[in-house]
N, C-alpha and C positions, 0 to 999 in steps of 0.2 A: 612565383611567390618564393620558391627555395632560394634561388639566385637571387633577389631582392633581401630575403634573411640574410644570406651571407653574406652580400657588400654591405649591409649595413651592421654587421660584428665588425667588418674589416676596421669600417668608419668609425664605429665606437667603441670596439673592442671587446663586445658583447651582445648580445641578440637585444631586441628590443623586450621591456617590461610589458610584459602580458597589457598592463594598464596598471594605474599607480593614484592615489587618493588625493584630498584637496592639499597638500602640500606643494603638488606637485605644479612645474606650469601649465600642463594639461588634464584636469584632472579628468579621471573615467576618460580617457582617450584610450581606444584601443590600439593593438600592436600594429596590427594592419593599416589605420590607419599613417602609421608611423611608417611605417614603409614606402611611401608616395614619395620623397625625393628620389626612391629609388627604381620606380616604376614608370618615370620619367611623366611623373606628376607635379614636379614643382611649383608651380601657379596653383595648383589646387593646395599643395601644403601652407603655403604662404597663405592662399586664404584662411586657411583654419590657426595658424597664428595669430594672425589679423582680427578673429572671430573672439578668438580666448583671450585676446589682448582686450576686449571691447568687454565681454561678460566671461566670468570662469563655470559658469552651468550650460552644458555643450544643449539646454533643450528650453530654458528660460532665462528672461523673460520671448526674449526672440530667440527664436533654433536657429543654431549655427548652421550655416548655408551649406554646407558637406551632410551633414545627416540626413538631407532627402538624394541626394547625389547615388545612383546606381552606378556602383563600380565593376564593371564586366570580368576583370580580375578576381572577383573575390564571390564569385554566384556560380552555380552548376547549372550547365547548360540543360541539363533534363530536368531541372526545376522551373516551371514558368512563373510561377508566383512571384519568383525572385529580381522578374523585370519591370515589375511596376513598385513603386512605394506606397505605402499605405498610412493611411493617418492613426493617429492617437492621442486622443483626446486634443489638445491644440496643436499637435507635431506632425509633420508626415515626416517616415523614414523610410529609407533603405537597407537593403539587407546581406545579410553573408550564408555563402551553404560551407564555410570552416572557419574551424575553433581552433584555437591553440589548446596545445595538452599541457595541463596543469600538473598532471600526475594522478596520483590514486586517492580518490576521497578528498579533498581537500587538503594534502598533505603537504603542499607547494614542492613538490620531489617531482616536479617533471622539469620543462623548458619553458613555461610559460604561463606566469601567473601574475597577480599580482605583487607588488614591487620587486618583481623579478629583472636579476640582473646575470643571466647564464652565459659562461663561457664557454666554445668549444674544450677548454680544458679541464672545464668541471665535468665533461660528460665520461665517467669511467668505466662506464657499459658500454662507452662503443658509439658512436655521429649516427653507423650504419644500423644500431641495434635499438635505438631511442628514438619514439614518435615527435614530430615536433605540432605537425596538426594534423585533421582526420575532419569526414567531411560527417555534417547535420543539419538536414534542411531548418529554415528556419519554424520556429515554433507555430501549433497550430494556430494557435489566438493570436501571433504574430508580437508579444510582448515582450519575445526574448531573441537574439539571432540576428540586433541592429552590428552593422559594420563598422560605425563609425566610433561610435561611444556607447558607453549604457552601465549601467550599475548592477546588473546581473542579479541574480538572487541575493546576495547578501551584501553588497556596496564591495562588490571584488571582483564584478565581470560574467562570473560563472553561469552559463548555460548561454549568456550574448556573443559572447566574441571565444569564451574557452569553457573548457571543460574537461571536466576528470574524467576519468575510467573510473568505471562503477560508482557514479556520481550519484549524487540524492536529492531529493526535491528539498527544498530549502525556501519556495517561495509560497505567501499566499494566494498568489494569482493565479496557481493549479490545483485548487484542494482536494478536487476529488483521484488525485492521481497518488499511489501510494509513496510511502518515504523513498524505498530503496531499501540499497542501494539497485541499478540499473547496470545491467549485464549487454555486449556487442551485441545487437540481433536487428533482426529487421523492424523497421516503422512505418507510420504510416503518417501521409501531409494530416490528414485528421483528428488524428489520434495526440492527446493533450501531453499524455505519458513521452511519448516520440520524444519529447524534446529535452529530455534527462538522461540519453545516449548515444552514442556514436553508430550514424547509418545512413544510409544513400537511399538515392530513387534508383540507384544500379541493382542489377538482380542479383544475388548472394553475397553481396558486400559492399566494403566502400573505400576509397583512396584514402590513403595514409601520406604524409609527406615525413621523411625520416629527416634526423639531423643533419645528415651529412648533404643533404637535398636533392636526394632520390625518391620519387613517389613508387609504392608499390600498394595494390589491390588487396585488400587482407579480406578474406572469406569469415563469414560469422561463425564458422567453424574455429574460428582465431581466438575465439572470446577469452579462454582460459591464459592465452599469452598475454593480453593485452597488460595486466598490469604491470609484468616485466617490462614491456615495451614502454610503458608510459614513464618510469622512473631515468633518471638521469644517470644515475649510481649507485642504483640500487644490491649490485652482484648480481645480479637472478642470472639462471639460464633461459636462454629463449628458445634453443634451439632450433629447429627448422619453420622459420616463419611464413614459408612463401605458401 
């Protein structure tokens, strides 16, 4: 996936937009899936062209043929839920166990948000010091953590395909889980809350892929770095992240 980022900056001169609104010719497309010519998916990109050429609502009135599509790329293998799709209400979809980082709170100060358009040159913290995704299994009710597209809490993606550090609930489809914000720490596939931070079925932590497209393991003991890490150019010190 880092390598797939990076030829497609090479390609367009910038990372792909988080996901981008109905302006756009794919609207609520996520970034991931944006990445399939480069993942040596082409026939599957070309369908989803093909799909938003025909309707621009990636889920009506017929679902776009990619959103029940399980992409082995984009699921953690110690997730099993993540290999089968699941329906809703007239949809089945499939899913992702990684978000891209938005940044802190809804700030659009990471690498990946909506109508996001980030350069390796905008990044002044550093490729190697700035997250670009981090994994979260997909949501327990299953309503949030589609792969392909989705409108996230707010008609901007978030909590589906990205997500901020110390993020906050923003949608009603979880009411009884509190606002936030939500801190690194561990979750659980059950747990409704889970799905408003960054965290693994790995034991004390979870994969981080950085800018520069190095993944490294950050322990929940990380928590208090994270929102340095999540800004783009922010100054912060991170100091000893490992």
């Amino acid at each position: 996936m880092g390598l797939a980022l990076h030829h497609y900056h090479d390609t367009h001169l910038a990372f792909p937009p988080g996901t981008r609104a109905v302006r756009d010719d794919y609207p609520y497309l996520a970034w991931n899936a944006r990445l399939l010519p480069f993942l040596d998916q082409e026939p599957l990109w070309r369908r989803i062209v093909a799909d938003y050429g025909k309707q621009s609502h990636f889920a009506e009135p017929i679902p776009h043929f990619a959103l029940s599509m399980v992409q082995p790329g984009f699921i953690c293998p110690a997730d099993g839920r993540t290999d089968d799709v699941v329906g809703r209400k007239s949809v089945a979809v499939a899913f992702t166990s990684y978000l891209g980082v938005a940044g802190v709170q809804n700030r659009a100060d990471g690498m990946l948000y909506i109508e996001s358009r980030v350069r390796l040159a905008d990044v002044g913290d550093g490729s190697g010091n700035t997250l670009m995704v981090g994994e979260r299994p997909p949501s327990a009710i299953k309503w949030l953590g589609w792969w392909y597209a989705g409108v996230g809490q707010s008609y901007d993606g978030s909590a589906d395909y990205l997500m901020c550090v110390e993020e906050t609930n923003r949608t009603p489809r979880i009411p009884t889980c509190p606002k936030g914000p939500y801190p690194f720490s561990p979750g659980d596939p059950d747990d409704p809350c889970a799905t408003f931070h960054f965290w693994s079925l790995h034991s004390g932590g979870a994969n981080f892929l950085f800018a520069d497209g190095s993944v490294r393991f950050l322990r929940y003991s990380a928590d208090a770095l994270l929102p340095a890490l999540a800004t783009r150019n922010g100054g912060e010190s991170v100091g000893d992240i490992d």
